[in-house]
N, C-alpha and C positions, 0 to 999 in steps of 0.2 A: 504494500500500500504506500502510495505515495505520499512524503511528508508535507503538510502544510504550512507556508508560509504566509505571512503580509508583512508589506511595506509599505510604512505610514511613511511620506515624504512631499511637501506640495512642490518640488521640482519634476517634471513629468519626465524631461531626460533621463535624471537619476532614475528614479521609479523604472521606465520602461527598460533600461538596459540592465539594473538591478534584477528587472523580471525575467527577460529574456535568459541570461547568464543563470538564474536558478532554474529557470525549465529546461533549459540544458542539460543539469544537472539530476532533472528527474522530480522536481518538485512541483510540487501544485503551487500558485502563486495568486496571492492577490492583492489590489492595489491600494489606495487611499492618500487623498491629498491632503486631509488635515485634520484633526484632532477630535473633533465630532464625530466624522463618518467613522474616522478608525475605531473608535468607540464604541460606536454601533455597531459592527462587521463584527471586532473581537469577541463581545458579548452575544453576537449574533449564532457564533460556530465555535468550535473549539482547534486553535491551531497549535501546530508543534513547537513556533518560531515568530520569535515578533522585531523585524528591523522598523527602528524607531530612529524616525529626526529631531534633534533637539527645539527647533524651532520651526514650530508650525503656525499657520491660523489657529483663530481660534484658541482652541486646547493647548497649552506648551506639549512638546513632546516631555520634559520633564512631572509635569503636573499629570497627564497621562499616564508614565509611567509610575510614577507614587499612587495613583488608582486602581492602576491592576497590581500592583501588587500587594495591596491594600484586602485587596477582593477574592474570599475562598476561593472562586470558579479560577480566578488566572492567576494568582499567585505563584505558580509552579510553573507557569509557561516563560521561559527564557526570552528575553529580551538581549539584542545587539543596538546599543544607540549610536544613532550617527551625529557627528557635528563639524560643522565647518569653523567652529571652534578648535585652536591649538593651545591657549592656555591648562595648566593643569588642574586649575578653579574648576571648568566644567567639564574637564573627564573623570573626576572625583569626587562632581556632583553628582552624575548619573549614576556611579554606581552606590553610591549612598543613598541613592531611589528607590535602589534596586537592582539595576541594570546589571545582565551579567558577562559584559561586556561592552566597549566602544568601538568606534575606529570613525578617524577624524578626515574629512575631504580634503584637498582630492584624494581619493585611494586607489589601487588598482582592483581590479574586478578577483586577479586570483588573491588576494590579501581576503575580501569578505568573503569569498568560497571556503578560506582555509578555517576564518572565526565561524563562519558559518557551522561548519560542519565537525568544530572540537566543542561548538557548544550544546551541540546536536547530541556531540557521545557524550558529552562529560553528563549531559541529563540524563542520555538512557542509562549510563552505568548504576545510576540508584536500584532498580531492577535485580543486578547483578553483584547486591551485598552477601555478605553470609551469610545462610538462614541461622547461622547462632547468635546474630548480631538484631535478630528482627525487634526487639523489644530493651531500650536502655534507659536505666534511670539512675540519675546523680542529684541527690540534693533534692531541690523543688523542679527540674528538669525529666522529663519523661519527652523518648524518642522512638515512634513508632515505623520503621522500617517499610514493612507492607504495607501502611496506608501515607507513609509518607508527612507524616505531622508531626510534629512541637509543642509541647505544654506545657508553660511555666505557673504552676499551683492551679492546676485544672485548665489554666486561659490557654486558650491555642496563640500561639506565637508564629506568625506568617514570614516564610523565609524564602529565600530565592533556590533554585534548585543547586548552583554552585554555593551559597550558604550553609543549605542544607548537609552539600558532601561537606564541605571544610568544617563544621561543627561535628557531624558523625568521626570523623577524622581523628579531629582532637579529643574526644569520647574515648573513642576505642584506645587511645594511648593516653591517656590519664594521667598525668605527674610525671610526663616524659615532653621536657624543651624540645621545642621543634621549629627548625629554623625561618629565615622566609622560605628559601632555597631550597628546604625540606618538603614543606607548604607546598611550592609551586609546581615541585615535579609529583608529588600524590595529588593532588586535586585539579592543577592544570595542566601535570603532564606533559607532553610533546605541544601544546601552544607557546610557536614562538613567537608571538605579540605581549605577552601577560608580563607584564614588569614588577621586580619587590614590591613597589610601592600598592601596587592592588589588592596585597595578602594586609596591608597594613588599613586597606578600605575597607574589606571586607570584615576585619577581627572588629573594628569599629562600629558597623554596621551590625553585627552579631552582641556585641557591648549592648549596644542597644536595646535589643530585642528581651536580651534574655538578664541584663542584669538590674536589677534596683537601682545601683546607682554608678553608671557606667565608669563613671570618675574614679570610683573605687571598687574596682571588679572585686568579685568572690570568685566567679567559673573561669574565666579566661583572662591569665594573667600573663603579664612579662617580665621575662629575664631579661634586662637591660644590657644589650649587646652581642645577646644572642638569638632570643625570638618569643615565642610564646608556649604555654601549655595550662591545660584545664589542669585546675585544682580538683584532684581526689576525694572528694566531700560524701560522707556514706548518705 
């Protein structure tokens, strides 16, 4: 079955050649020029793949993206934002959204083939944990595998699907530092785009979600100078 995408972008060049180069590729494709209709369409259907423009009509592509992943139904569907943006302000906006992933204009076409498609495995790999791992709990933390959810003291905690692996991650090695470098090759693996500084978004971004008072983590903490690791809490 062919994966689905959209691509929210009001430039129709980008759009049409973005589409073109994924139905190449085998993918179902569809389009949208600004923040409204994308809106509509994602809630409309369920896709595998959301490229997103930072600046749209209408709806920011940022403010979009803080919606869906706000929102039980798409919360787990991976977003790649794009921006013609090159400051580091707004590539580390988006993923603080959520995003799990950027890439800035101009690009080449095999660059978003290549994001495209480790964002593609890095989601299915959830699928493909241990079944001895389906069920984990730390603390006020509870991580359930086979349905893919988060709960911190009963509340469901809505995480992006590369959050979700980089938290399972640091779970399963409990009280063992772990570098960035460590970080980027378990969780991103062979993506050569993904820079230190995104495991340092990410652990932020997870601060957030899961701790009382991010300032002063209790789960995810740092060893200064070497990287990070979940505190072993019964």
């Amino acid at each position: 079955m062919k994966k689905k995408v959209i691509v929210v972008d009001d430039e129709k060049d980008i759009v049409e050649l973005i589409s073109y180069n994924l139905a190449k590729e085998g993918f179902h494709v569809t389009s949208s020029f600004n923040g409204e209709d994308g809106l509509n369409k994602i809630k409309a259907q369920r896709f595998d793949l959301i490229i997103l423009d930072l600046m749209l009509p209408g709806i920011q592509g940022i403010d979009l993206c803080k919606t869906l992943k706000s929102s039980e139904e798409t919360a787990a569907v991976p977003i790649i934002m794009v921006t013609a943006k090159s400051e580091e302000f707004d590539k580390v906006l988006g993923l603080e959204m959520g995003a799990d992933d950027y890439i800035t204009k101009p690009f080449s076409i095999r660059e978003l083939l290549a994001r495209v498609k480790a964002v593609l495995r890095r989601t299915q790999e959830k699928a493909a944990l241990e079944p001895s791992t389906k069920a984990l709990k730390i603390g006020d933390i509870e991580m359930d595998i086979d349905t893919y959810k988060v709960n911190k003291k009963g509340i469901p905690v809505k995480l992006s699907a590369t959050e979700f692996k980089l938290l399972h991650y640091l779970i399963q090695r409990k009280g063992k530092v772990l570098s960035r470098d460590m970080l980027l090759d378990a969780v991103w693996k062979d993506e050569a785009f993904v820079e230190p500084r995104t495991v340092d978004v990410h652990i932020r971004r997870l601060r957030s979600q899961i701790e009382d008072n991010p300032s002063l983590p209790v789960y995810i903490k740092t060893r200064r100078g070497i990287g990070y690791y979940f505190e072993d809490i019964p």
